[in-house]
C-alpha positions as CSV (number, residue, x, y, z in Angstrom):
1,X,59.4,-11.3,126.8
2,X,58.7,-12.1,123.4
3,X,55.9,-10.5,121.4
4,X,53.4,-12.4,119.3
5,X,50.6,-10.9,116.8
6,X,48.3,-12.8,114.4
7,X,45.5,-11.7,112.1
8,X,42.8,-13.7,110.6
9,X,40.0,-11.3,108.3
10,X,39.1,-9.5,105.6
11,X,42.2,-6.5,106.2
12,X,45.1,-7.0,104.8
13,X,47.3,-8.4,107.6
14,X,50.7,-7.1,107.0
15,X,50.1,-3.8,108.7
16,X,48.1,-4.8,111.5
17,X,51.3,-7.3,112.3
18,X,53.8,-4.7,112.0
19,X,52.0,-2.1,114.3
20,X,51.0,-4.8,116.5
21,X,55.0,-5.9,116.6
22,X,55.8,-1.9,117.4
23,X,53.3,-2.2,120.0
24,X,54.9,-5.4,121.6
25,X,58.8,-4.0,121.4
26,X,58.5,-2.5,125.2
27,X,58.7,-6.7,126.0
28,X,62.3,-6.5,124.7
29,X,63.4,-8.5,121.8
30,X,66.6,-9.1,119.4
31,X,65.1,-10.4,116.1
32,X,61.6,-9.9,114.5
33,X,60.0,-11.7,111.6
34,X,56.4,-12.5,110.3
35,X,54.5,-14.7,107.7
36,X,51.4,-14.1,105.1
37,X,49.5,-16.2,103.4
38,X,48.2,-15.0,100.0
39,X,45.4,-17.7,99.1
40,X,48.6,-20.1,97.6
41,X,51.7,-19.4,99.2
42,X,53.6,-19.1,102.8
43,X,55.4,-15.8,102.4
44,X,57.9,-15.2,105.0
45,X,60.2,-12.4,106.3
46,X,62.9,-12.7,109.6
47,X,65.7,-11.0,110.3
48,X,68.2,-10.0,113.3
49,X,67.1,-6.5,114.8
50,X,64.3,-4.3,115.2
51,X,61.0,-4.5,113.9
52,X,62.1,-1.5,111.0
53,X,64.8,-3.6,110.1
54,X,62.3,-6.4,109.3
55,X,59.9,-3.9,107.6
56,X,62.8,-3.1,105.1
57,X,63.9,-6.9,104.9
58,X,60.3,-7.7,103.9
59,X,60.1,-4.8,101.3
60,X,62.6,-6.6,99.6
61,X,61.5,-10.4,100.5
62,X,58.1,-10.6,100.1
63,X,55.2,-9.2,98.6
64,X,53.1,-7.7,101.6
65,X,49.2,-9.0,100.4
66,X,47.4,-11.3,102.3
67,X,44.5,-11.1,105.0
68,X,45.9,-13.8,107.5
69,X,49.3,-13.3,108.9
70,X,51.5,-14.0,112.4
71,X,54.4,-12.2,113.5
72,X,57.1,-12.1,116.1
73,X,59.5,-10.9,118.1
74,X,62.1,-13.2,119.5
75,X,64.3,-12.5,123.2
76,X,67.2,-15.2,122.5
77,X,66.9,-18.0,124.5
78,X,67.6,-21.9,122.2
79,X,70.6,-20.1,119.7
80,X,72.0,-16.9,119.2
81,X,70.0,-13.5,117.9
82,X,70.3,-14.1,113.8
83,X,68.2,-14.3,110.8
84,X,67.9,-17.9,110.5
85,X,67.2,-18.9,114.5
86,X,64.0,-16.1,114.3
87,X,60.5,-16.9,113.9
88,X,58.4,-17.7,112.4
89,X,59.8,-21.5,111.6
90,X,58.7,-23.6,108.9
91,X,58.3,-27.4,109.3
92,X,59.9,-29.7,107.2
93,X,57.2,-30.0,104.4
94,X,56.9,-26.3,104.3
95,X,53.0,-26.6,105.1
96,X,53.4,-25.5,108.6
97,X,54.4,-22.2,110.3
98,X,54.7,-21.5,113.8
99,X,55.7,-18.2,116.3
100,X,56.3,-19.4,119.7
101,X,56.8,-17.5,123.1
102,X,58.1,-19.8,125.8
103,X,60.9,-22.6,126.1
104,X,60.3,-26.3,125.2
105,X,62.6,-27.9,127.7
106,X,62.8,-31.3,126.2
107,X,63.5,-30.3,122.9
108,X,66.7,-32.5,122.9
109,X,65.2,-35.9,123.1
110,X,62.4,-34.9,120.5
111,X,65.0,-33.3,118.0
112,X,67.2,-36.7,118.3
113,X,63.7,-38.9,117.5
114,X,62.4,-36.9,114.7
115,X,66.4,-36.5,113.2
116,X,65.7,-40.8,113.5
117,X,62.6,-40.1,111.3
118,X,64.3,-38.1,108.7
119,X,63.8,-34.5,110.1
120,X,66.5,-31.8,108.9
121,X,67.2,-28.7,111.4
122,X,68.1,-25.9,110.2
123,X,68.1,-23.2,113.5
124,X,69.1,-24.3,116.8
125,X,65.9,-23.7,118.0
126,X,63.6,-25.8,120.5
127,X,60.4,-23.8,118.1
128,X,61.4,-25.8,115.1
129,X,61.4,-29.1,117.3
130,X,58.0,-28.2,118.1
131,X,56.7,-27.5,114.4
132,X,58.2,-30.5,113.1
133,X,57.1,-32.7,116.3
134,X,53.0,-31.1,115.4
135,X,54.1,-32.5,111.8
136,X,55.0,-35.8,112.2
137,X,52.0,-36.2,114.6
138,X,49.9,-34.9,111.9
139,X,51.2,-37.1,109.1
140,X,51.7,-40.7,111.2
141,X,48.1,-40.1,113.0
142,X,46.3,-38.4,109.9
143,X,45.1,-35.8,112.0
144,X,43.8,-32.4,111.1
145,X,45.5,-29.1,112.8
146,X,43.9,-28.9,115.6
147,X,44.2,-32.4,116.9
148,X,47.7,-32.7,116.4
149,X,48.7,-29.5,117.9
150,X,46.9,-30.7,121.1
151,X,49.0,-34.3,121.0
152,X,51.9,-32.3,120.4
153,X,51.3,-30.7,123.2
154,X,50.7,-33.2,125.7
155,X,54.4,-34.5,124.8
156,X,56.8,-31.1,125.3
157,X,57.5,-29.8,128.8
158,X,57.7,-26.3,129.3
159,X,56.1,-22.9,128.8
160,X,54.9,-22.0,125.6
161,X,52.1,-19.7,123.8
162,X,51.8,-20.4,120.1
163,X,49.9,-19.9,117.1
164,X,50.2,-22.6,114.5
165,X,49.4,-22.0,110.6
166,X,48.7,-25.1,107.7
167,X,48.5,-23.9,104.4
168,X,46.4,-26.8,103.7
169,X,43.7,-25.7,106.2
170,X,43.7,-21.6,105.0
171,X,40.6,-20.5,107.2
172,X,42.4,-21.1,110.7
173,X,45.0,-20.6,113.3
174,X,45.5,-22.6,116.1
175,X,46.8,-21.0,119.2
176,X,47.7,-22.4,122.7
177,X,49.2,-21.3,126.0
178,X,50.8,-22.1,129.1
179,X,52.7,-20.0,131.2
180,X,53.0,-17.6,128.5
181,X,50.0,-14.9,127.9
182,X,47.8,-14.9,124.8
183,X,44.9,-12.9,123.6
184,X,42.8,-13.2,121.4
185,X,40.9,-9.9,120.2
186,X,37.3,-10.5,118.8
187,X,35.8,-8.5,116.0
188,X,32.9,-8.6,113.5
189,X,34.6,-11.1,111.2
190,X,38.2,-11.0,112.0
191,X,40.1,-12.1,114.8
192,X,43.5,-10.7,116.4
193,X,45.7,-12.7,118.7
194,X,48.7,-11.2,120.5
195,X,51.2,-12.0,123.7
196,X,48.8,-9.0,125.4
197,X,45.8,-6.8,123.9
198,X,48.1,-3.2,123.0
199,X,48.5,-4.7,119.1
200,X,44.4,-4.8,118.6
201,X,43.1,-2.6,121.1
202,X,42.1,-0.1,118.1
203,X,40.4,-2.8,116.2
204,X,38.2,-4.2,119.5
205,X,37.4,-4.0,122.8
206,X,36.5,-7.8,123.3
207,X,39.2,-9.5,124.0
208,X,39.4,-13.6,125.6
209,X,42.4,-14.6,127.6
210,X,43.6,-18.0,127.4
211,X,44.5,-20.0,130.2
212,X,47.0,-22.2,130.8
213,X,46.6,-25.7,129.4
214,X,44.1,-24.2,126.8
215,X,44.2,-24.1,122.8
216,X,41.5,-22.8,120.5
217,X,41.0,-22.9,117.1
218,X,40.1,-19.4,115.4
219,X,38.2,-19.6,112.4
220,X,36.7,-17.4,109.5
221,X,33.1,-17.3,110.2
222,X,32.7,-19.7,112.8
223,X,32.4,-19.3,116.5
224,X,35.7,-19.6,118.4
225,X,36.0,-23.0,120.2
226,X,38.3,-23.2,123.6
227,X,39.6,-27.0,124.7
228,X,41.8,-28.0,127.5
229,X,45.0,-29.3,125.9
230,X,44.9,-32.6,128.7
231,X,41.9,-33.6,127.9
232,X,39.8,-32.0,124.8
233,X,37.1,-31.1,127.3
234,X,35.2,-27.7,125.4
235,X,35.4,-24.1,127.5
236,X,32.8,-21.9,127.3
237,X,34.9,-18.8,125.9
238,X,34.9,-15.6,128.2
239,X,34.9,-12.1,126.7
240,X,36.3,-9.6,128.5
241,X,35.9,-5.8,128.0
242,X,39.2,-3.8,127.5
243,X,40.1,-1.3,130.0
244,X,42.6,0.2,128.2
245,X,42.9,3.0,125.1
246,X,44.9,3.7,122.2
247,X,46.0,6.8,123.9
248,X,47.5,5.3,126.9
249,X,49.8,3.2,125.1
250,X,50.9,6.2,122.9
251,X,53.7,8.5,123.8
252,X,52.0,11.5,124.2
253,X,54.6,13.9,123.6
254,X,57.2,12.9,125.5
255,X,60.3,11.5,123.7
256,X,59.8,8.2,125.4
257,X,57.4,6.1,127.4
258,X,59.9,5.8,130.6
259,X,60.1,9.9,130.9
260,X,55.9,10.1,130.1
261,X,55.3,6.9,132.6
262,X,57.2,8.9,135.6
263,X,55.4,12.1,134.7
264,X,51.5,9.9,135.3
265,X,53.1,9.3,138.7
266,X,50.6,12.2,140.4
267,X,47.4,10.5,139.1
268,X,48.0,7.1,138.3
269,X,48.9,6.9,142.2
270,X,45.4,9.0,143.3
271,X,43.8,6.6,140.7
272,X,44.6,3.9,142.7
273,X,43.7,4.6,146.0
274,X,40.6,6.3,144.0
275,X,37.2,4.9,145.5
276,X,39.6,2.8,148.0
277,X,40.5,5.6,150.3
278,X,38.5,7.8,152.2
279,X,40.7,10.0,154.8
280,X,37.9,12.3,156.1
281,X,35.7,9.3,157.3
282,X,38.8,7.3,158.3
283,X,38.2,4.6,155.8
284,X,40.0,1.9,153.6
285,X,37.7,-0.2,151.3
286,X,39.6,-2.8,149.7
287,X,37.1,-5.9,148.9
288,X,40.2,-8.5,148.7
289,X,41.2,-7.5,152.1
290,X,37.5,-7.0,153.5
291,X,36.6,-10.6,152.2
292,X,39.2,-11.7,154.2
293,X,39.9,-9.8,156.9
294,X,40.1,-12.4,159.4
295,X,42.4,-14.1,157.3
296,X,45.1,-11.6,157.7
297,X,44.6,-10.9,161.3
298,X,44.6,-14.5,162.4
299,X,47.8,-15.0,160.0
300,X,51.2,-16.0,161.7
301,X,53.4,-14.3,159.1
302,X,53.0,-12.7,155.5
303,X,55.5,-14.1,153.0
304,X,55.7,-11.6,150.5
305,X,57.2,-13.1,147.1
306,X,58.3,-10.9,144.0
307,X,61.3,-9.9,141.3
308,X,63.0,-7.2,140.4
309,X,61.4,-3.9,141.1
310,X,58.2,-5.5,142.6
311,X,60.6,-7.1,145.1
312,X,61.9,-3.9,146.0
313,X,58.1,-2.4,146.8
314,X,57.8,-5.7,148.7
315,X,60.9,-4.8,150.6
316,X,59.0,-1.2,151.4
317,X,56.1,-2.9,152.5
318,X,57.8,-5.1,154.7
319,X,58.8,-2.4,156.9
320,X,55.1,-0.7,156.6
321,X,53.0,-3.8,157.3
322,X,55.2,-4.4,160.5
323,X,55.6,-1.0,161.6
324,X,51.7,-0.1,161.5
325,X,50.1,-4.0,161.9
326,X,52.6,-5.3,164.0
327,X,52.6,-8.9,161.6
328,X,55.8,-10.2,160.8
329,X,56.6,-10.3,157.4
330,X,59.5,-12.1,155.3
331,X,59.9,-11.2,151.7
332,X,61.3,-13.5,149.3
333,X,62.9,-13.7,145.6
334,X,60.0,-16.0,143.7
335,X,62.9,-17.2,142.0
336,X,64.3,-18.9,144.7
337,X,61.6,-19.3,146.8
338,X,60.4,-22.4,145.0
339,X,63.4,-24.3,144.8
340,X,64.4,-23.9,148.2
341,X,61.8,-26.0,150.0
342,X,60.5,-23.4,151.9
343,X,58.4,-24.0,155.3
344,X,54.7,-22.9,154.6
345,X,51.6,-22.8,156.3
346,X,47.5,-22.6,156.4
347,X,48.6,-19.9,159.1
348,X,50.3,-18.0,156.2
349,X,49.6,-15.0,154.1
350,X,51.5,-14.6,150.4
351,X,51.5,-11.7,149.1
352,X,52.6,-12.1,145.5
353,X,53.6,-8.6,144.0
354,X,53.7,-8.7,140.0
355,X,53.3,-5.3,137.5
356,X,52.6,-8.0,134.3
357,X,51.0,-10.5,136.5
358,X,52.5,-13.0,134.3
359,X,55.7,-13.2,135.9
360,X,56.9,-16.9,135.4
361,X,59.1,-17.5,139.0
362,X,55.9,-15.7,140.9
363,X,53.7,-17.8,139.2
364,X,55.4,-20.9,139.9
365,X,55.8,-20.0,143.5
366,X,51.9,-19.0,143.5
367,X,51.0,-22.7,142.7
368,X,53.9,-23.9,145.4
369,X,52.8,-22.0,147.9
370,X,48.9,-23.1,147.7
371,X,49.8,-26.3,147.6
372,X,50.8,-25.9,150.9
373,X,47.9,-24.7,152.3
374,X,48.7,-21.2,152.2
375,X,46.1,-18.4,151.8
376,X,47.8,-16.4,148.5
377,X,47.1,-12.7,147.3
378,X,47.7,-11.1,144.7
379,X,49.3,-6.9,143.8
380,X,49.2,-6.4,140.1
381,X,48.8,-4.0,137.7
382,X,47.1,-6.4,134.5
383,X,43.5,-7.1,134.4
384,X,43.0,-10.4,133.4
385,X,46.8,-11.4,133.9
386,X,47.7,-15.1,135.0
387,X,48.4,-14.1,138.8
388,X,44.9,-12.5,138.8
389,X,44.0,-15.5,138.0
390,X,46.1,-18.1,140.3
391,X,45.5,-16.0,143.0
392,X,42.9,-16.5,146.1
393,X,42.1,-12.6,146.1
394,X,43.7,-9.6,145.7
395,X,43.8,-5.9,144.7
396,X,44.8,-4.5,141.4
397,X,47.0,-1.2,140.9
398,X,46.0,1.5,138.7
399,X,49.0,2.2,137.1
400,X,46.9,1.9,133.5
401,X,49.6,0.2,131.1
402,X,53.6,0.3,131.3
403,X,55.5,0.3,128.3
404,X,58.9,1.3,129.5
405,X,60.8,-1.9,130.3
406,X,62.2,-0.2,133.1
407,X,59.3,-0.4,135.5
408,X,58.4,3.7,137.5
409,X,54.8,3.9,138.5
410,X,54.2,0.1,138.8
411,X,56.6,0.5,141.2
412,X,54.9,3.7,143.5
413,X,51.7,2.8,142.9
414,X,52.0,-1.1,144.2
415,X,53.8,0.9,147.5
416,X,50.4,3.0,147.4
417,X,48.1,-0.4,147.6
418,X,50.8,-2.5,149.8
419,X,50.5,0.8,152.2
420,X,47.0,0.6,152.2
421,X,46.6,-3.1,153.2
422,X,49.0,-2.1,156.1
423,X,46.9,0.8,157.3
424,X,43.6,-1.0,157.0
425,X,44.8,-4.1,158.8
426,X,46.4,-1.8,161.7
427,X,42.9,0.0,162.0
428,X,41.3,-4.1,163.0
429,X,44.0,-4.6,165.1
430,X,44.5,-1.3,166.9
431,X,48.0,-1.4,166.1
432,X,48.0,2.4,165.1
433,X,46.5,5.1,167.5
434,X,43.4,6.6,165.7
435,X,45.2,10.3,165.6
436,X,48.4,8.7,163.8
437,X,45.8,6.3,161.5
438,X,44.1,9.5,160.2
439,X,47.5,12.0,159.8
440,X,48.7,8.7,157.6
441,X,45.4,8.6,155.5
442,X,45.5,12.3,155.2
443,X,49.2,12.0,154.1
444,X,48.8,9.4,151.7
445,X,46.1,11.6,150.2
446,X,48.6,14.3,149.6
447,X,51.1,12.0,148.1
448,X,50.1,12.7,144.3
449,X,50.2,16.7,144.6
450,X,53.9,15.9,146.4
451,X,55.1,13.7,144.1
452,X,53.8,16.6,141.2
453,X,55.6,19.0,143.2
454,X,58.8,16.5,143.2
455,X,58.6,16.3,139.6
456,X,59.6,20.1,139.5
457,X,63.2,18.7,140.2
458,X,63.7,17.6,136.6
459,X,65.8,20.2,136.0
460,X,68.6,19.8,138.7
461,X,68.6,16.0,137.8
462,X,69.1,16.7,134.1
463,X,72.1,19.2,135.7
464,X,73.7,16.6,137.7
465,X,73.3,14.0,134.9
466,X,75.2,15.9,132.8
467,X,78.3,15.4,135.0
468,X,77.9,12.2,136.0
469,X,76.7,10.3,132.8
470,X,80.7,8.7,132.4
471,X,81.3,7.5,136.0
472,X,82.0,3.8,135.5
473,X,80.1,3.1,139.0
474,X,77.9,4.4,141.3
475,X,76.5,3.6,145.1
476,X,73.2,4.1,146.3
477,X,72.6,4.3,150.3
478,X,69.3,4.4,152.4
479,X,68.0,3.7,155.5
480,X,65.4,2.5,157.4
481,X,61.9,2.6,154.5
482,X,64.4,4.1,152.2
483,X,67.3,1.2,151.8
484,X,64.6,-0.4,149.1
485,X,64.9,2.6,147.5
486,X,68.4,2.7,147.2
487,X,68.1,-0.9,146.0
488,X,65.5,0.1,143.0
489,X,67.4,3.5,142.3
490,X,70.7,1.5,142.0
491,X,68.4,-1.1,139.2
492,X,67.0,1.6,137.2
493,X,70.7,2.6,136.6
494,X,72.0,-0.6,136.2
495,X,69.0,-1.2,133.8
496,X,68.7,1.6,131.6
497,X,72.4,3.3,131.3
498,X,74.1,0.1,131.9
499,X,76.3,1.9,134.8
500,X,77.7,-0.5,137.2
501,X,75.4,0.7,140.3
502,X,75.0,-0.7,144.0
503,X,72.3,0.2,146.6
504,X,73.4,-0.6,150.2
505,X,71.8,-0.2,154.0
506,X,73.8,3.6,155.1
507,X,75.0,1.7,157.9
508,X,77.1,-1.0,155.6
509,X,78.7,1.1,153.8
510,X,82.1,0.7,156.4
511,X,81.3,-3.1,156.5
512,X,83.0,-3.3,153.0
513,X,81.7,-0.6,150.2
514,X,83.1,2.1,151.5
515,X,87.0,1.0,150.3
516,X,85.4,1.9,146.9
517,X,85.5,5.7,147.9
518,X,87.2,7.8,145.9
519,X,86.8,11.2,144.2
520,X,85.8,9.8,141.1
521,X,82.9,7.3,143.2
522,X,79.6,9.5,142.7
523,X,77.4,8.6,145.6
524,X,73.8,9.0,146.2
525,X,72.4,9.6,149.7
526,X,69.2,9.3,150.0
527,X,68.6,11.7,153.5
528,X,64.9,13.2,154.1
529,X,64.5,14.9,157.1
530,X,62.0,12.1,159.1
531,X,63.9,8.7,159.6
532,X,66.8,8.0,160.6
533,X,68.4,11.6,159.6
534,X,70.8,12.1,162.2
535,X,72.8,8.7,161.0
536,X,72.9,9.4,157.4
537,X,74.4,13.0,158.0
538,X,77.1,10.8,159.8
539,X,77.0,8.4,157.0
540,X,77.7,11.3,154.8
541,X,80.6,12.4,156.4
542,X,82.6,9.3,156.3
543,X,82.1,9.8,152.5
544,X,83.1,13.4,152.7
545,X,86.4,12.7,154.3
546,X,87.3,10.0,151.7
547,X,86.5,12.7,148.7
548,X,83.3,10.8,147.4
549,X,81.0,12.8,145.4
550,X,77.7,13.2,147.0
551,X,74.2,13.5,145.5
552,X,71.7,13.5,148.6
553,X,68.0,13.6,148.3
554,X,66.6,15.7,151.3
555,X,63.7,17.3,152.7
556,X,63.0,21.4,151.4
557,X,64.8,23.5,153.7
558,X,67.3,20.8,155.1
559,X,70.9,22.7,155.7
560,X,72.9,20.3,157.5
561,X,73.5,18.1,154.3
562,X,73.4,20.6,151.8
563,X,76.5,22.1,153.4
564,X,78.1,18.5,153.1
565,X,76.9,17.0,149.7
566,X,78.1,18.5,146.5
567,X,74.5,18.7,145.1
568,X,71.4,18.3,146.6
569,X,68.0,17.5,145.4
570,X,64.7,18.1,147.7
571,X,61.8,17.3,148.2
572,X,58.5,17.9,150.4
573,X,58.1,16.8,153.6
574,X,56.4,13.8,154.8
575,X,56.0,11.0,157.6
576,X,59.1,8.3,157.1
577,X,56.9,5.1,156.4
578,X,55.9,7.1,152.9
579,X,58.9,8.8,152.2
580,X,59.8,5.5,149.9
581,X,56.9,7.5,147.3
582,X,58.6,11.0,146.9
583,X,62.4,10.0,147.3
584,X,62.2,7.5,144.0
585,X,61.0,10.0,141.9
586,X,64.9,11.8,141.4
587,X,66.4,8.8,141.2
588,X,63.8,7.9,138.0
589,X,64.9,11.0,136.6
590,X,68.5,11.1,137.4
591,X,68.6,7.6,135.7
592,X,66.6,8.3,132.8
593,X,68.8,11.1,131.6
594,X,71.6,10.0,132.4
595,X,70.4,6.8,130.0
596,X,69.8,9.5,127.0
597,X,73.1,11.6,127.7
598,X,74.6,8.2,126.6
599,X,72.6,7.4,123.7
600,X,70.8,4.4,125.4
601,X,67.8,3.2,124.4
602,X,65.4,4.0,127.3
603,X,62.7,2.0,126.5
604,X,63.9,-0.8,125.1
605,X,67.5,-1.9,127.3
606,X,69.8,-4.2,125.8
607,X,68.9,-8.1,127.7
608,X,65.9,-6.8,129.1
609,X,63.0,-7.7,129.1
610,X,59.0,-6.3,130.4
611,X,57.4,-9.1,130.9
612,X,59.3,-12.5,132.1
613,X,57.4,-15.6,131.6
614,X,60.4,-18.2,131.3
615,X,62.7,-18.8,134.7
């Protein structure tokens, strides 16, 4: 959530901040504002909105020269979305600007000390506690930049990433982080710094990531130096190479980056079992898992801990890992996993599933559980992101980057690795028979030419869509591997067409939800042929006889539901356990445009947010 972007060269600045502020938007946002410096003056531009609303504001504002500049996009958190409570905020003396991701939980304290010293407020923001806090540090220590930023810093608690300018030092911005991502892109005489590297990736390729508890200070003409906020020690800086392209974080086409994200479905999913998988030799090469092997096969349980939509995958996995390893598993919310004292072990395995990899409540629940002893892997899609990082091991996805806020292919291609560590640790146990291990390697290889072949049901989703686009609520059902997928179908409703939406267990549906049933209650049954089949059909008559409206997803050439449901959409045929891969696709499209038939924006929901690094 939030976006950042800064620029220190010889370009002008202003452009590079806008794009790189329209590259940031998929993180979700309400206001958006930026600052220039023009060799004398702090020109600055905010407004409530989107990012064109501040590019007309600052037509009018501001002059747009000036080759150092920091922009922002703010997600609400200290004071309401409005002009005034946006970033960037100016301290007291007007000498120092700041953009800040994060939230400074002890704001209150240090707003009532410096009001004591003569500080004046004018947002409700915990950001403008911090720029005035690095001010009156500066002024009663005599401290350059730099120095007070870091003693700042050692008095706030909570998460922040920040780039600080002075006007009385013009060659420099100084950023920091913790628990919020920053970048910082390297070029020949220029530097860029943003929340991730899709603002500057057509500038450079070099990129450093900060970690937490690290500030540097980026200078014209002078090497980049990295300290540790505690103590001031000096890190040697690490460059990375960027994996990513301009052209993946472009639409391509499509009218918007959900509808182009499901449609890379059929290779991002082969790309990530690319080099891994080998169903002819009966191989799975995953060095996170081979590395520790006897890790997971001398574990007493895998905790798997995730949000949102990665939860859901975690929920798929939990039936796959016990079905084919035969190791229990328990998944958990990372947001409440931390705070309810949970029992862990060294005899553990966490599995923390993250598309960002900077997800605040898994990271927090990262550092718990290794605290504890336990041994702590990591699913996610972000080279380079903090749970890379935290992690012991683990095993990226291949998704390539995810701009829709409403997360599709994270979602089937962290099923496709989770899958994977199932199979491989049933082939070292012996939990699978060597026949059924190969037909399941050989399936998952067909998985991306089935899911291509799934996409071919655009069509009748757009058709049903059309009619249900008004219902006021809707209910999910799925049994078995697909009750997750009930779950995530019900969010992606929920998130992007803000239709009141529940996904239940077939089986509850008479332990309460079914006294919703009416005529006007669409419901969709999620009923392939392998699984529990026989129950759903019975599921789906008890809706029949109440007059719901049923939208069942089935296998091609089922007959027994399509006589029952009033639409049907199907898809191939394959074993139950990965069912959860084909059976999510028609609910990504159903959503999606039922979303557009109601004018929502698609990529951008209202509240939402990509990447959440507060709790």
């Amino acid at each position: 959530m939030c976006g950042i972007v800064g620029y220190i060269g010889h370009r002008e600045a202003y452009p590079i901040v806008i794009k790189g502020l329209k590259r940031l938007e998929y993180r979700g946002y309400d206001s958006a504002g930026l600052m220039l410096y023009d060799g004398e003056n702090l020109k600055i531009s905010k407004t409530k909105g989107k990012v064109s609303d501040l590019e007309e504001k600052s037509a009018l504002d501001i002059t747009t020269n000036g080759t150092i500049g920091i922009g922002h996009t703010r997600w609400a958190t200290h004071g309401v979305p409005n002009d005034v409570n946006s970033h960037p905020h100016v301290s007291n003396s007007g000498d120092l600007c700041i953009v800040h991701n994060g939230i400074i939980e002890n704001y209150e304290p240090l707003k009532k000390e410096l009001i004591k010293r003569g500080y004046i407020f004018s947002s409700d923001t915990d950001t403008e506690v911090l720029v005035n806090l690095i001010e009156e540090v500066q002024k009663k220590e005599k401290l350059k930049l730099g120095k007070a930023v870091q003693i700042a810093l050692n008095q706030v608690v909570g998460a922040y990433a920040i780039c600080v300018f002075d006007k009385k030092k013009p060659n420099e911005i100084v950023v920091a982080r913790l628990g919020s991502p920053l970048a910082i892109g390297v070029g020949e005489n220029e530097f860029f710094i943003a929340s991730d590297a899709t603002p500057f990736i057509e500038y450079t390729s070099n990129a450093i990531y900060l970690e937490d508890e690290e500030m540097a200070i980026v200078r014209m003409d002078k090497p980049l130096k990295i300290r540790k906020i505690k103590d001031d020690t000096l890190v040697d800086p690490y460059i990375q190479e960027l994996q990513m392209n301009l052209e993946q974080i472009e639409k391509g086409g499509y009218d918007h980056f959900m509808l182009k994200e499901i449609y890379e479905q059929p290779n991002v999913i082969k790309d990530t079992y690319r080099g891994r998988l080998h169903a002819n030799t009966g191989i799975i090469q995953m060095s996170g898992i081979e590395d520790n092997l006897e890790k997971f096969l001398n574990a007493d349980r895998i905790l798997i801990i995730a949000c949102g939509t990665s939860w859901h995958a975690g929920l798929v996995a939990e039936y796959v890992i016990e079905e084919f390893a035969r190791i229990p598993v328990e998944v958990e919310y990372a947001s409440e996993f931390r705070y309810r004292n949970p029992i862990i072990t060294s005899k553990d395995i966490v599995i923390a599933i993250s598309q960002s990899g900077e997800t605040a409540d898994t990271l927090a629940a990262i550092k718990l559980a290794k605290e504890r002893g336990a041994f702590v892997f990591g699913v996610c899609n972000v080279v380079g992101s903090s749970i890379s990082r935290e992690t012991h091991a683990g095993a990226y996805t291949h998704a390539g980057p995810e701009i829709g806020v409403a997360s599709t292919k994270a979602f089937t291609t962290q099923i496709t690795v989770l899958t994977m560590i199932a199979l491989r640790l049933a082939k070292a146990k012996g939990t699978l028979t060597t026949s059924d291990y190969f037909r399941y390697l050989q399936e998952l290889e067909l998985i991306p030419e089935k899911v291509a072949e799934t996409l071919e049901t655009n069509e009748v989703a757009k058709q049903i869509a059309t009619i249900y686009k008004d219902a006021p609520n809707c209910l999910y059902l799925g049994r078995g591997y697909n009750f997750p997928v009930a779950l995530e179908g019900a969010l992606k409703l929920k998130e992007i067409s803000y239709i009141h939406a529940e996904g239940y267990p077939a089986a509850e549906m008479k332990h309460g939800p079914i006294a919703l049933i009416d005529e006007k209650m669409p419901v969709i049954v999620i009923a392939p042929k392998q699984g529990h089949y026989d129950k759903v059909v019975s599921n789906i008559q008890e809706i029949k006889s109440r007059s719901g409206k049923i939208i069942a997803i089935v296998t091609k050439g089922d007959s027994q539901v399509k006589e029952l449901a009033d639409h049907v959409i199907e898809i191939p045929e394959t074993s139950d356990a990965l069912s959860p891969l084909l059976t999510t696709i028609p609910l990504q499209l159903l959503s999606y445009h039922i979303a557009v038939m109601r004018g929502c924006n698609v990529d951008q929901p209202r509240n939402l947010a990509k990447s959440v690094t507060v709790e």
